[in-house]
C-alpha positions as CSV (number, residue, x, y, z in Angstrom):
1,X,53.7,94.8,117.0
2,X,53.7,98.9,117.7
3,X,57.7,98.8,117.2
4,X,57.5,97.1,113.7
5,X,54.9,99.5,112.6
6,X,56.6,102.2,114.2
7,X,59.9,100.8,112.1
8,X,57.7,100.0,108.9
9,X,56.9,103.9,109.3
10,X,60.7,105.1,109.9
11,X,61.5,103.4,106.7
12,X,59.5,104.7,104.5
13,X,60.9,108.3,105.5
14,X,63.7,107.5,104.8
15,X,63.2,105.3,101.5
16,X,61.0,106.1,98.1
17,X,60.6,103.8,95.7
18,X,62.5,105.0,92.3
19,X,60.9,106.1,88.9
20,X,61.3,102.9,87.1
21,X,60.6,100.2,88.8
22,X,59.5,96.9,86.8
23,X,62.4,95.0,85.0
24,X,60.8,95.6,81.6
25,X,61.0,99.7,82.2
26,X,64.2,99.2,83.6
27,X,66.1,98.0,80.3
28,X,64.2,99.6,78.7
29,X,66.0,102.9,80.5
30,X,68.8,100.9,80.2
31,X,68.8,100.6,76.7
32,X,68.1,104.6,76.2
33,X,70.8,105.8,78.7
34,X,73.1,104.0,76.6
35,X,72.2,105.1,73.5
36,X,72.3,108.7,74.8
37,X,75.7,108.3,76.8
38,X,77.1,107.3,73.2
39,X,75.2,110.2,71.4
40,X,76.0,113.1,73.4
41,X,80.1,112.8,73.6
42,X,79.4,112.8,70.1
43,X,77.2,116.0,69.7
44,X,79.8,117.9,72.3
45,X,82.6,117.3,69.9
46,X,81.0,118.3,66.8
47,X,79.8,121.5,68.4
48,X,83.4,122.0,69.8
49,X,84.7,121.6,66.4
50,X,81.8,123.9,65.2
51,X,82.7,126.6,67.9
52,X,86.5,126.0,67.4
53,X,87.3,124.8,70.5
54,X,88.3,121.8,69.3
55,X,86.7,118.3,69.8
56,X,88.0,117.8,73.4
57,X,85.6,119.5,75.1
58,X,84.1,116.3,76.2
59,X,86.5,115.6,78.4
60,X,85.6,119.1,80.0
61,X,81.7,118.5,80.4
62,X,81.9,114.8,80.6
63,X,78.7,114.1,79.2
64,X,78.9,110.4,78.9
65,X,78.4,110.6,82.7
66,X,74.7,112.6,82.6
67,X,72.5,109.6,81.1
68,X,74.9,107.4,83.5
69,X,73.7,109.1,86.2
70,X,70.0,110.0,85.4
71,X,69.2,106.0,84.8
72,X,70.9,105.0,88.1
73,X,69.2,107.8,89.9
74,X,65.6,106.5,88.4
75,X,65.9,103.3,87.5
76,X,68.2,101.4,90.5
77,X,71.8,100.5,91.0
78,X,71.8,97.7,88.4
79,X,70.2,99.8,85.9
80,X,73.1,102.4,86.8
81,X,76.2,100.3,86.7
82,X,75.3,97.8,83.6
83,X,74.6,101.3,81.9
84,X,78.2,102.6,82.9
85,X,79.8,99.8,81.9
86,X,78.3,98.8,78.2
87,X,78.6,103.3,77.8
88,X,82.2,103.4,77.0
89,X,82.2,100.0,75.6
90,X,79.6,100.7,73.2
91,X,81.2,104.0,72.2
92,X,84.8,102.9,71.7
93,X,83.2,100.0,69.4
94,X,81.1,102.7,67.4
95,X,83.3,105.9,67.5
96,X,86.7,104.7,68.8
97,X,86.3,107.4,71.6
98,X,87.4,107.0,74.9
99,X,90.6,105.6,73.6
100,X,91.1,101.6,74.0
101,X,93.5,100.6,77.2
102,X,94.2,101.9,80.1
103,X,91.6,104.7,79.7
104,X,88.6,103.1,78.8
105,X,89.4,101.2,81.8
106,X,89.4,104.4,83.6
107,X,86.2,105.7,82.7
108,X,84.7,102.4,82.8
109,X,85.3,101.6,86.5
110,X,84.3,105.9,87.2
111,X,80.9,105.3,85.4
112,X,79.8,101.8,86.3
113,X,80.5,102.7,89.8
114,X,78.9,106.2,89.8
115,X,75.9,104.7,88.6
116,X,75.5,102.0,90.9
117,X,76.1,104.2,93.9
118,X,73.1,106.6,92.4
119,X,71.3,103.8,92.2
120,X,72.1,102.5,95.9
121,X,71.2,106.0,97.1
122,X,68.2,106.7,94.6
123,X,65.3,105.7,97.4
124,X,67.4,107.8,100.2
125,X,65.1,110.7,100.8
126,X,67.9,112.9,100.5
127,X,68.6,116.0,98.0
128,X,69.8,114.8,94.5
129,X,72.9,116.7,94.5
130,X,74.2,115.0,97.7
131,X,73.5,111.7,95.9
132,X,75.7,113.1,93.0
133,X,78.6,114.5,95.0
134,X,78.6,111.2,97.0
135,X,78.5,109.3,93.5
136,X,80.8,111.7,92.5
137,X,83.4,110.6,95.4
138,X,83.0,107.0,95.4
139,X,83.6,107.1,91.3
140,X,87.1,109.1,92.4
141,X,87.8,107.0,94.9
142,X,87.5,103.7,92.2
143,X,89.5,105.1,89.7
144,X,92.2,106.1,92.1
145,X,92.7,102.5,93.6
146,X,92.6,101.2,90.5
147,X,95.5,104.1,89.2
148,X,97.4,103.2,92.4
149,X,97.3,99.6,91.9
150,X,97.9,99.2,88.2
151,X,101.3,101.9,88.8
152,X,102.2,100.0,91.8
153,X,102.2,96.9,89.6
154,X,104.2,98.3,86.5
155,X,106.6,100.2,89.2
156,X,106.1,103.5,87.8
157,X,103.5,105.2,90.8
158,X,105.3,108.9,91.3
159,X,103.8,112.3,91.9
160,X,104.5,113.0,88.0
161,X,101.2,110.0,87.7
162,X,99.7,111.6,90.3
163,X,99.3,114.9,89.7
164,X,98.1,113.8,85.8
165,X,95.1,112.5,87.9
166,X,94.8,116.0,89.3
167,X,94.9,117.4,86.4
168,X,92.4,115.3,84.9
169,X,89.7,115.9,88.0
170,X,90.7,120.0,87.5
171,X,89.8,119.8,83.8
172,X,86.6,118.1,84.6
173,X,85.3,120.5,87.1
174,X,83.0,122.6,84.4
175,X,81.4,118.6,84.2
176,X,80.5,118.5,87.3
177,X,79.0,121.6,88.0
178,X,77.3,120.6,84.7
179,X,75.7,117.4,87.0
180,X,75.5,119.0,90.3
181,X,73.1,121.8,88.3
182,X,71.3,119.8,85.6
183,X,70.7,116.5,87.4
184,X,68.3,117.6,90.1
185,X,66.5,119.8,87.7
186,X,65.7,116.4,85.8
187,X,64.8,114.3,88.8
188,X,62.7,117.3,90.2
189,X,61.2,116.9,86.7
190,X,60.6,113.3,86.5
191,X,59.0,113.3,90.1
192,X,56.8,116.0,89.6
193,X,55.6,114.3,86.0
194,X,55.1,111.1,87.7
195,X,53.1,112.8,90.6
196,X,51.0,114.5,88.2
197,X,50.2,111.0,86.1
198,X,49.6,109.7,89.1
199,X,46.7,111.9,90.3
């Protein structure tokens, strides 16, 4: 009976419960991260076009992935991956962005599987930005297989394909320091509300 509690105990170090945690809150969260993963691409383009950088520079601060990866890291995996998949979805149909094809499937697979693995790590006592780069990684790690195995089956995998990939990641980097920084600021946030409501 001492080993369970002693067990009982070492889970809960290691485990939290997250922020949102009923099934009416969590489509509700659901609901807003989509609507905000379909909003912001939309506001960075028409203040790139305003700063005359052009409309691209979402696909330099990847903003679609923030509200991806704040619901999944407060809400649960489910929350995270339905929320990365019905993003781009919901965007193409609205604003025609990302493009239809091959990279909406792209971004599709990234997202629904960086949110799910925020989710799967969100009651991991661990630091928020470790659950990011490791959401980060797996989301890579998805979109490559799925690169590999879609230019394996049309024959035309070559180092010209893969260094577009490269290219792609490179161009994203200001994104992701974008998450690593403004990510755990939020959770911090959200914890430290929740504590306060709490008491």
């Amino acid at each position: 009976m001492l080993g369970i509690n002693n067990e009982a105990r070492g889970a809960e170090a290691v485990l939290a419960p997250t922020l949102v945690n009923t099934p009416s809150a969590r489509a509700v969260a659901t609901g807003v991260a989509v609507v905000a993963a379909v909003a912001l691409p939309q506001a960075f383009h028409v203040a790139g076009v305003a700063l005359g950088v052009g409309g691209a520079i979402g696909q330099t601060f990847l903003p679609m992935f923030l509200p991806v990866f704040m619901v999944g890291l407060l809400a649960g995996p489910v929350a995270g991956g339905v929320t990365g998949v019905l993003a781009p979805l919901t965007s193409l149909a609205l604003t025609d962005m990302p493009a239809p094809g091959i990279a909406l499937a792209y971004v599709t697979v990234e997202l629904a599987v960086c949110g799910a693995v925020c989710g799967l790590l969100a009651p991991r006592r661990m630091p928020t930005v470790t659950k990011v780069l490791a959401a980060q990684a797996c989301g890579w790690a998805a979109v490559l297989a799925t690169f590999v195995a879609s230019a394996l089956a049309s024959g035309s995998l070559g180092m010209a394909t893969l260094s577009a990939v490269g290219a792609v990641i490179v161009r994203g980097v200001p994104g992701l320091v974008l998450q690593w920084t403004v990510l755990p600021l939020v959770v911090d946030l959200a914890c430290r509300s929740r504590r306060g409501f709490d008491e």
